[in-house]
N, C-alpha and C positions, 0 to 999 in steps of 0.2 A: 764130340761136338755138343751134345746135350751140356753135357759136363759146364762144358765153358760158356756156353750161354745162361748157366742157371750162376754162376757165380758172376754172369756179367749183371742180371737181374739182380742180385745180393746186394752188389755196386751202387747202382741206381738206388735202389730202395733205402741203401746208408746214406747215400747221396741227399736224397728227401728230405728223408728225419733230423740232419746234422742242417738244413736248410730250413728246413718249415716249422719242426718241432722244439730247435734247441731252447728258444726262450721257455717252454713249456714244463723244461729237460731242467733247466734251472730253479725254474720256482720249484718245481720237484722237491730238487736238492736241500733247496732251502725248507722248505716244510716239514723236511727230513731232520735238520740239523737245529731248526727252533724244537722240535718235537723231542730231541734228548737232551735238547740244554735244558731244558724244563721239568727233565726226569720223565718223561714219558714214552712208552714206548711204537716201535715200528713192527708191523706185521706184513708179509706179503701173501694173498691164496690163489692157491693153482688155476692158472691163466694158460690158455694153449695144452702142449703135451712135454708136462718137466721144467715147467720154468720155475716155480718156487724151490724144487729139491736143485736149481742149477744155481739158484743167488745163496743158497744155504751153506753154511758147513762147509763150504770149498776156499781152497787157498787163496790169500790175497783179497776175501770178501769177509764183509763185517761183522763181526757177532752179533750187533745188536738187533741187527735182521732177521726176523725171526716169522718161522711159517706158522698160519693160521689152516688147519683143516680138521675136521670132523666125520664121523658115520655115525649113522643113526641104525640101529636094530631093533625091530621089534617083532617077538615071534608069540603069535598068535593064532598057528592054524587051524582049519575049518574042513569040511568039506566044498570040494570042488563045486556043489551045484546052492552053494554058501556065499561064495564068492563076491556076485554083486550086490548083494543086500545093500539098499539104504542107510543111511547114517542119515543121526539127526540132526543133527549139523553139517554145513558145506566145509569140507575139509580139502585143501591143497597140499598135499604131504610135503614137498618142498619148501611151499612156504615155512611151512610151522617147523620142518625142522631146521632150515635156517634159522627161525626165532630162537628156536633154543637153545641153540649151539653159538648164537651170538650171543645171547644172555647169560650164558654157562661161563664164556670163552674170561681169558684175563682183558679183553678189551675194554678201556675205560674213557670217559671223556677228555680231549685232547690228542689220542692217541694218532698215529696217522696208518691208514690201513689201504693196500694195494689190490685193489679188484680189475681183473682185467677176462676179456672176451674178444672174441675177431668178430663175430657178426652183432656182438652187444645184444643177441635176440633172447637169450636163454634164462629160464627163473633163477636160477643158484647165484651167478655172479648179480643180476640187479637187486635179490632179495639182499643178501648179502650185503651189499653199499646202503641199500635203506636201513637194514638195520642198525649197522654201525653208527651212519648218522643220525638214527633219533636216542643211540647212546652215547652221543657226544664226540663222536668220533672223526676225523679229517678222510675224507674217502679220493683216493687219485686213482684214476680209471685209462685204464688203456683199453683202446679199440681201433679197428677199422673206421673210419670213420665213411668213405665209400659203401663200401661193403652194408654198417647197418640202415645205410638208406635205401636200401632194396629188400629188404627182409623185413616182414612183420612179428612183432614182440610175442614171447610167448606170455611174458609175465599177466597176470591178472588186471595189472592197473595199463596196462597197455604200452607202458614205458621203455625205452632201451636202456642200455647202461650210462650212454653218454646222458642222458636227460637226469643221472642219479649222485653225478661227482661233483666235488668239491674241486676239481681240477682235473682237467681230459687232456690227453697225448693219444693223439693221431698215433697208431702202429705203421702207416700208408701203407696196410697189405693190400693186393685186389680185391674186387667181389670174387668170391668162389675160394681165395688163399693160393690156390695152385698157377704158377707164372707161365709157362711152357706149354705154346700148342707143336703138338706132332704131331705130321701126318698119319694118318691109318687109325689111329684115337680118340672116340665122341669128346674123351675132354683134355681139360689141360692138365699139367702133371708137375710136380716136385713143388710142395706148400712152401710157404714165405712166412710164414707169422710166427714162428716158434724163434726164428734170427732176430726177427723185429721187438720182440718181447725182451728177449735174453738182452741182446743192445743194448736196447732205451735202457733197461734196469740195470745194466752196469755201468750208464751214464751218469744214472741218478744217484748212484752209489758215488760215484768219481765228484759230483757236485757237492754232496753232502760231507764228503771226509775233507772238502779244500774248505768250505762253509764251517764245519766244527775246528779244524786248526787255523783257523783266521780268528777264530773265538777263543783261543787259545786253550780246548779240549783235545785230545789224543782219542778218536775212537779206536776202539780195538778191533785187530785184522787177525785173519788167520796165517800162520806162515802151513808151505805143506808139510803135511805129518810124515810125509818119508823123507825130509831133505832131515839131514845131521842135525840133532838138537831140535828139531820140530814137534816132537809130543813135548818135550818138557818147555819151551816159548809157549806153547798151545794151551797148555796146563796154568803157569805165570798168568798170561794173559784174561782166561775164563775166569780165572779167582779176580783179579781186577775189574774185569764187565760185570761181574756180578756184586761188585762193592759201588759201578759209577751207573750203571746203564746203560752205556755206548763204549 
């Protein structure tokens, strides 16, 4: 029963997005598809749990989509009773290494860059959209939009994510993510937001490749690599994305 009531919630919630969010789903597309007629390119960063490595590299999805992520290391240690020492300056590690990993990244102005969050609360994904856009950058943000109106922002400047895009799409997840109350359970159970991400982004994919061959561009798709003849199309195809940009 659970079962089916969580894919009846799946329903409803497709239901929403294809209702509330579609025009939103389109300028997407379209932002997508002025962004490689221009030679510029598209990046998406990890949003939810697995959504950039799900638009990536996978059959039937676009080369030109390309994931944005970084780690930062720095190995310094000390002794344990070392720890909290002062700095002379007020440092937010997050922030700054946001900074630097935008400033590093091939992101250029024009580009259009996918930040997205379910509560919009968190430093990474807002630092992340500021950054881009004071390097020129088109920032489309997905969230909750319920959801971060109940949560307070972690970031420094007090801001959410949706207060930081260039263009926002509603995920319509709930507050909390999880859709299913059950008896005998303080809470609800089986998340929504990872459907809701994955969707809208293979929406906006679907907008942008009907947007580039109305323009009379061919973006390039991946066929899968285990059907007959799928590495060697794959192979064709990568040497062409890497002569057009899409």
């Amino acid at each position: 029963m659970l079962g089916r009531r969580y894919v009846d919630a799946i329903r409803s919630l497709l239901g929403k997005i294809s209702t509330e969010q579609m025009s939103n789903i389109e300028k997407a597309g379209e932002l997508v598809a002025d962004c490689w007629a221009s030679g510029g390119a598209v990046f998406i960063t990890e949003m939810g749990h697995g959504t950039a490595s799900e638009l990536t590299n996978r059959a039937g999805g676009l080369m030109a989509l390309r994931q944005f992520s970084f780690s930062v290391s720095v190995n310094s240690p000390i002794a344990s009773c070392q720890q909290d020492r002062p700095r002379s300056t007020s440092v937010i590690p997050e922030v700054e290494q946001v900074r630097t990993a935008v400033k590093l990244s091939q992101i250029r102005p024009g580009d259009v860059v996918f930040v997205g969050s379910v509560s919009g609360k968190n430093i990474y994904p807002i630092e992340t959209a500021l950054q881009c856009q004071e390097l020129g950058a088109k920032v489309i943000v997905l969230t909750a939009l319920e959801y971060t109106e109940r949560v307070s922002s972690a970031h420094p400047s007090g801001k959410k994510l949706k207060d930081v895009g260039d263009l926002v799409i509603d995920i319509c997840a709930p507050i909390g993510d999880a859709v299913l109350e059950v008896e005998g359970l303080p809470v609800k159970v089986l998340p929504i937001s990872g459907i809701a991400f994955t969707t809208i982004m293979w929406m906006i994919c679907g907008e942008a490749i009907e947007q580039m061959l109305k323009r009379g561009l061919r973006p390039h798709v991946y066929m899968s690599h285990n059907l007959d003849g799928g590495p060697e199309f794959n192979e064709r195809e990568i040497a062409e994305y890497n002569q057009t940009g899409y």
